[in-house]
N, C-alpha and C positions, 0 to 999 in steps of 0.2 A: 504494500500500500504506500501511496507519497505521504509523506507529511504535509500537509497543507498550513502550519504554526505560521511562515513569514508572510501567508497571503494578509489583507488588509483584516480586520474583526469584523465581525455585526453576523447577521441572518441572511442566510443566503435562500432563495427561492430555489428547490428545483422541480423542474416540469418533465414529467417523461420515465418512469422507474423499472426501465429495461436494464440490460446491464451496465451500459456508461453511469444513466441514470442513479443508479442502484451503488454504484462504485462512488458517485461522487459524493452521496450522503453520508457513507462508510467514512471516506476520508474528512469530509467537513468536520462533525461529529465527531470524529476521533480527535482532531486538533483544537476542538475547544469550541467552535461556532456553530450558532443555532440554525437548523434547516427548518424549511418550510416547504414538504414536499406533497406532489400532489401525480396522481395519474387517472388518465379520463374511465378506465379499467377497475369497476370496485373488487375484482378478485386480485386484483395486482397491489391494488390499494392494502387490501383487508392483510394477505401477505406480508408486506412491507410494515405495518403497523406490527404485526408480531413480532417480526425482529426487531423492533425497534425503533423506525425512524418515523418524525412526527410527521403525521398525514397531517395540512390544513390546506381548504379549499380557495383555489389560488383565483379563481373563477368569481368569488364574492369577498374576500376579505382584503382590507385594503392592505396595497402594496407600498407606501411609503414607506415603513422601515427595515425596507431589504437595499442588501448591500447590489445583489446582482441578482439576472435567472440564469441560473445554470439551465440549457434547453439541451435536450438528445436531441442527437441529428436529424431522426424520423418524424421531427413534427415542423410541419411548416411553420416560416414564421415570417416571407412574403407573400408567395403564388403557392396553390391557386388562390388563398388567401390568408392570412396568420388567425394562426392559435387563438382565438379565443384571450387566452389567458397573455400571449405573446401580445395582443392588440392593447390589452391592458397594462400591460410592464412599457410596451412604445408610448402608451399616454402617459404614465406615471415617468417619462426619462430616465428607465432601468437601463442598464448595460446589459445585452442578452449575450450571454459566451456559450461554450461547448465546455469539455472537461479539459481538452487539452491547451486553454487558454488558462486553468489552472497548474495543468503537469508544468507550462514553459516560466510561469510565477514562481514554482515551487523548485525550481531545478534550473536556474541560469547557467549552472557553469558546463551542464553536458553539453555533448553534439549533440541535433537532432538532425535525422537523414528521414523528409519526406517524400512520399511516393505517390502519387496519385495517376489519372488514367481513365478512361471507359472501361477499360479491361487489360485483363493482365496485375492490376496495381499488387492482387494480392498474394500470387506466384511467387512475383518481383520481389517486396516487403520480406516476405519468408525466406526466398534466396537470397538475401542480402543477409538478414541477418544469422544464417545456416553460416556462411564463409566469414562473419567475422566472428561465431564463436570458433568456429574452426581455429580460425588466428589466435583464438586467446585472447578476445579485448572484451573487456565488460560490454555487456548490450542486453537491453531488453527490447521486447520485437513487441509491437501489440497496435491498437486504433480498431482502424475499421474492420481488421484483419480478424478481430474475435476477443480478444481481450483488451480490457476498457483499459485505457491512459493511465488513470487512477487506483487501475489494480497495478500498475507494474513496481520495483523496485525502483529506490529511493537511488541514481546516478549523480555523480562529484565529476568533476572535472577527468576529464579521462574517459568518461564510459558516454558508450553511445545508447540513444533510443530510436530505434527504426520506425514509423509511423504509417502503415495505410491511411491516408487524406482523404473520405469521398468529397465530392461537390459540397453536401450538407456543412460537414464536420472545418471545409476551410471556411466557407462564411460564417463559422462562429469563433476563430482565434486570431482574433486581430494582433495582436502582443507573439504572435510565436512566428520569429524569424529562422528559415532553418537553413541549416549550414548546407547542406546538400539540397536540392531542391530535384524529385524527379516527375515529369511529363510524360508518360509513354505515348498516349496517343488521346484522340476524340473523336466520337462518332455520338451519333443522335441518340439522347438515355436521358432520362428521370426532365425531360423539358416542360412537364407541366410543373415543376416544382420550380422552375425558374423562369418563368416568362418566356420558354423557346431557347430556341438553339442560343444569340446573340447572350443570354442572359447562364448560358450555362457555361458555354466557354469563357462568360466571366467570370465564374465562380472557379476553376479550373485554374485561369491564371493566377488566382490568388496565392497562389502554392509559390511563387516568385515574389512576394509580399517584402517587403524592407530593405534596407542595406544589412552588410557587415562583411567587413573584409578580407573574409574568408568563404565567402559562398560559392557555390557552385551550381550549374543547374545544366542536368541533365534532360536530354530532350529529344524523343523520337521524331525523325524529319521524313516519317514513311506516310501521314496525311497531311491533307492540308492544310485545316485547322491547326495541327502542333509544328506545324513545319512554318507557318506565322508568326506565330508566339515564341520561338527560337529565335526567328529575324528580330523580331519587337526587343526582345530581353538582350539578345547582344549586341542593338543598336542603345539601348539605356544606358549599356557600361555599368553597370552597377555590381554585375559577376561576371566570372567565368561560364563562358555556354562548352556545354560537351554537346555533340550530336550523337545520334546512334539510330543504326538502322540495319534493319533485315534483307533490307534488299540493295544494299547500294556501295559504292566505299562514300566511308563522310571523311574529309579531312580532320586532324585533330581528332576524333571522335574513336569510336569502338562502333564496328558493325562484321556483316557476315556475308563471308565470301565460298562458294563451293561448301556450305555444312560447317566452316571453322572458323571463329570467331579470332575478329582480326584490332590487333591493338594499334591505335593511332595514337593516341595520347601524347606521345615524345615525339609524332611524327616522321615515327622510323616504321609503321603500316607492319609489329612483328604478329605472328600466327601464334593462336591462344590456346585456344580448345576446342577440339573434336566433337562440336555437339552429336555427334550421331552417337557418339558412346555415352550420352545425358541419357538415359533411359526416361527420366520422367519430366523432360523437357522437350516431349515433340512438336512438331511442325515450329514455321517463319513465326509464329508470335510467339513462341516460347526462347525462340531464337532473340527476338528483340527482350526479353526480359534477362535472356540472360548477358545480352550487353547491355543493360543497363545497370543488373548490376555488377558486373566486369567495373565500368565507370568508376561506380560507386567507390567499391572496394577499395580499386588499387587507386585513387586518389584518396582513402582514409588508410595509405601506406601498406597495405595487406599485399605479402610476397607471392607474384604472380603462380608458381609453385604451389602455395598451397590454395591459392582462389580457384587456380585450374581446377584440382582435386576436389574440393569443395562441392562445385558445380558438378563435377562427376558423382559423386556421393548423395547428390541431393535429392531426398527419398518423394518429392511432389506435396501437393497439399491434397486433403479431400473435397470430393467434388470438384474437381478439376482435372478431366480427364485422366480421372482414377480408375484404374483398372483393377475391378472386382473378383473376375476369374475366368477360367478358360475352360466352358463345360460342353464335351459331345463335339471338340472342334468349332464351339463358339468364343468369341470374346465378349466379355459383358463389359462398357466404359463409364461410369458413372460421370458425367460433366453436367449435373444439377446446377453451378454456377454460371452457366451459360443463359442468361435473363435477358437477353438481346440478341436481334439477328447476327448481327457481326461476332458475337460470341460464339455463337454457335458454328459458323461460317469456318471459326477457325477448328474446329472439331472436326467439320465435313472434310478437313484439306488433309485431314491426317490418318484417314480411314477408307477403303472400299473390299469388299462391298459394305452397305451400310444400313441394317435395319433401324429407321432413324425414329428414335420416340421423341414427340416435340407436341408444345401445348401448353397451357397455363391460362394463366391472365395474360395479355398481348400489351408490348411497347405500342409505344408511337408508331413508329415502322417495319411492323410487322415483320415479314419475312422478306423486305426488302434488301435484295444483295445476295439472295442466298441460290439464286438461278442457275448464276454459274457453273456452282458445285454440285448439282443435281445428277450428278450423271455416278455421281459417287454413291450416290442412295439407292435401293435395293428396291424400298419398297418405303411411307410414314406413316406411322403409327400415332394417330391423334387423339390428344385430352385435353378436356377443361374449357373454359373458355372459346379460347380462341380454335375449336374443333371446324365450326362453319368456313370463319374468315381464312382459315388457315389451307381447309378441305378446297376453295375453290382458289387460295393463291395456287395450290400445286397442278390442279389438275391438268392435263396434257403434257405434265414434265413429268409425275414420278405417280406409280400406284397410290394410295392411299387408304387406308382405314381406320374407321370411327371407331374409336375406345374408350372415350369418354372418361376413363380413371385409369392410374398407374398400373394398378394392379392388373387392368384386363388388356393393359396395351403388352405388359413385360411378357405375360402368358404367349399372347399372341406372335409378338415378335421370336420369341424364342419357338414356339411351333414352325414358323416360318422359315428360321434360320436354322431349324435342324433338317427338317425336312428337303430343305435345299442343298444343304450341306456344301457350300460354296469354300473352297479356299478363300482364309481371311477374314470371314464374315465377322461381324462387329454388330452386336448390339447396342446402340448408344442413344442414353439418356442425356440428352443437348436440348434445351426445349424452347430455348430463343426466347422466352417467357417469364415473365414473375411467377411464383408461386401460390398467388395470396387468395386465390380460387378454389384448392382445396388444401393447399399448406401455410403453416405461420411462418414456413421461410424457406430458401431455399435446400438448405442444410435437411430440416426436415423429410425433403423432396428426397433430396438425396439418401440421405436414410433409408426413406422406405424401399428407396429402388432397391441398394446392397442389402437388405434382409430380403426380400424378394429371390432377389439371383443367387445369396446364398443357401433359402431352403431348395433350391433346385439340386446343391450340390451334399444337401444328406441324404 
């Protein structure tokens, strides 16, 4: 847990008692200052109150003698229009933060090395901080990646914090300037939350926020929204820009040439690592994370030697084209994190044949982009939601069938894929979709799929 003692005293508001939430009252509260916390959920509520931290209704009670709201990232507090309770803390002139506007309060003298991204950020995050405990430098790894800010270890000068940044979480820490700054990419995600596309890639550049004399900012120049904001950020002068990219050589930068990760950094273009021997880094976007964090690393001094190995060693995250098992000559791939087209899109690039389950609740743009790759598909297996809009984007490109739920798509695809018995075949769970249709998240999605595929295998 951080100590939270040097932040300012008084009653802090917090909205939201998910786990950032739920972390940052733990730490208030342990440091001496009063919460006043609140969630719209009375079982979350009723919960919380049993351990301990004081429910008051943030909704009617007046807000003048709170210091701040601490708000979780999941609740709006622009578009499509602010919290309720957020509208009330903007009338009373509250300062609305996230928790990691407290972790950079409470810990000036770490590094903090942030990530952000459409996708990929939270790969990246974890491979980053896999290769510097490998080196042996103090790090804690956490944000959006799964563990809150405020649950991590208490960092002194020396020790790094690795951060996954969404969109949400950088418009609420204004105060946290980071020493590495990374960009992988942007593509169309979460734009009802921001006013549109214009409004998210400025939440995105926030992650470039401040001076300090040692910053860095790393930056995929593979679209053209971040290939912009590379130009912008090293026409400021304010840091050092790295480029990096999967498809290209960048000067100065780190990118990937022929499958092997190529160092520019000194300018001398030296060959890094073999990503074909990454087991759980495939395809071109795995590729770009793992030059971003090559970047990373060996600009926080980490000997090229052991960063290679590192990245070889790096066992993946779940839900993320995680591979569940291999039954009757099937592959089963869990990629639940895949909550957009382009996410998904990188799944399709890395599989054939492909019995492709996809469905949920539907982004903005839908399965736009994913045409291409169609030819890689076998047969989609459709759920949830988006089963109609989704049933007539594919028709004339790839079979289809209505499944309606996880469970009767997994059944199916796997009848299919055995009965076929295709060299290669690939069951993959990629759903281009939010979850929030028949799951509280994606994780859960994921979940259910590997208990699924593994009673196949008792």
């Amino acid at each position: 847990m951080i100590p939270l003692h040097a932040i300012a005293g008084g009653c802090y508001g917090v909205l939201g008692l998910g786990l950032s939430g739920t972390a940052a009252c733990r730490a208030l509260l342990a440091a001496g200052h009063a919460v006043a916390a609140w969630d719209d959920t009375p079982a979350v509520r009723a919960q919380r109150a049993a351990d301990g931290i004081p429910i008051v209704d943030l909704r009617i009670v007046s807000l003048d003698g709170l210091r701040a709201l601490v708000l979780s990232p999941g609740i709006p507090h622009t578009f499509p229009a602010p919290h309720p309770v957020v509208a009330r803390a903007k009338a009373a002139g509250l300062a609305i933060i996230g928790d990691g506007e407290l972790l950079a309060a409470a810990c000036p003298e770490a590094t903090f090395v942030g990530v952000t991204g459409t996708n990929g950020k939270s790969t990246t995050t974890a491979l980053i901080g896999h290769i510097l405990k490998a080196a042996g430098r103090p790090v804690e790894v956490g944000g959006n990646l799964g563990t809150a800010v405020l649950d991590l270890a208490p960092l002194a000068a020396g020790g790094i914090y690795v951060l996954e940044m969404s969109s949400y979480q950088l418009e609420l820490t204004p105060s946290l300037v980071f020493n590495f700054s990374t960009l992988l990419n942007i593509s169309p995600d979460h734009l009802g939350r921001h006013g549109g596309m214009n409004g998210y890639v400025a939440a995105k550049r926030l992650i470039f926020r401040g001076n300090r004399s040692d910053a860095v900012a790393v930056v995929g120049v593979d679209d053209e929204h971040a290939s912009r904001i590379a130009d912008d950020v090293a026409a400021g002068g304010r840091r050092r820009v790295v480029p990096i990219s999967a498809e290209r050589p960048v000067a100065g930068g780190v990118y990937v040439e022929n499958g092997r990760l190529i160092d520019d950094l000194g300018g001398r273009a030296e060959r890094a690592v073999d990503l074909a021997a990454a087991c759980a880094l495939p395809g071109r976007h795995n590729a770009q994370n793992a030059a971003a964090a090559w970047a990373n690393v060996r600009l926080l001094g980490v000997d090229a030697a052991v960063a290679g190995d590192a990245i070889l060693s790096f066992p993946g995250l779940a839900h993320r084209q995680e591979r569940i098992a291999c039954i009757n000559g099937v592959t089963y791939v869990n990629d639940s994190k895949a909550t957009n087209a382009d996410a998904a899109v990188r799944a399709l690039t890395c599989y054939a044949p492909i019995y492709w389950i996809v469905g949920g609740r539907p982004k903005e743009d839908g399965l736009r982009g994913v045409e291409p790759h169609l030819g890689r598909v076998r047969k989609a297996f459709l759920i949830g939601e988006a089963e109609d809009a989704f049933a007539a984007a594919l028709a004339g490109h790839v079979p289809v069938r209505r499944c309606g739920t996880l469970d009767c798509a997994v059944a199916a695809a796997r009848a299919e894929a055995e009965a076929e018995a295709l060299p290669g075949a690939v069951v993959l769970l990629s759903p281009a979709c939010a979850s929030f249709d028949q799951f509280p998240n994606f994780e859960r999605r994921g979940d259910a799929f590997r208990a699924l595929v593994e009673a196949f295998a008792r």
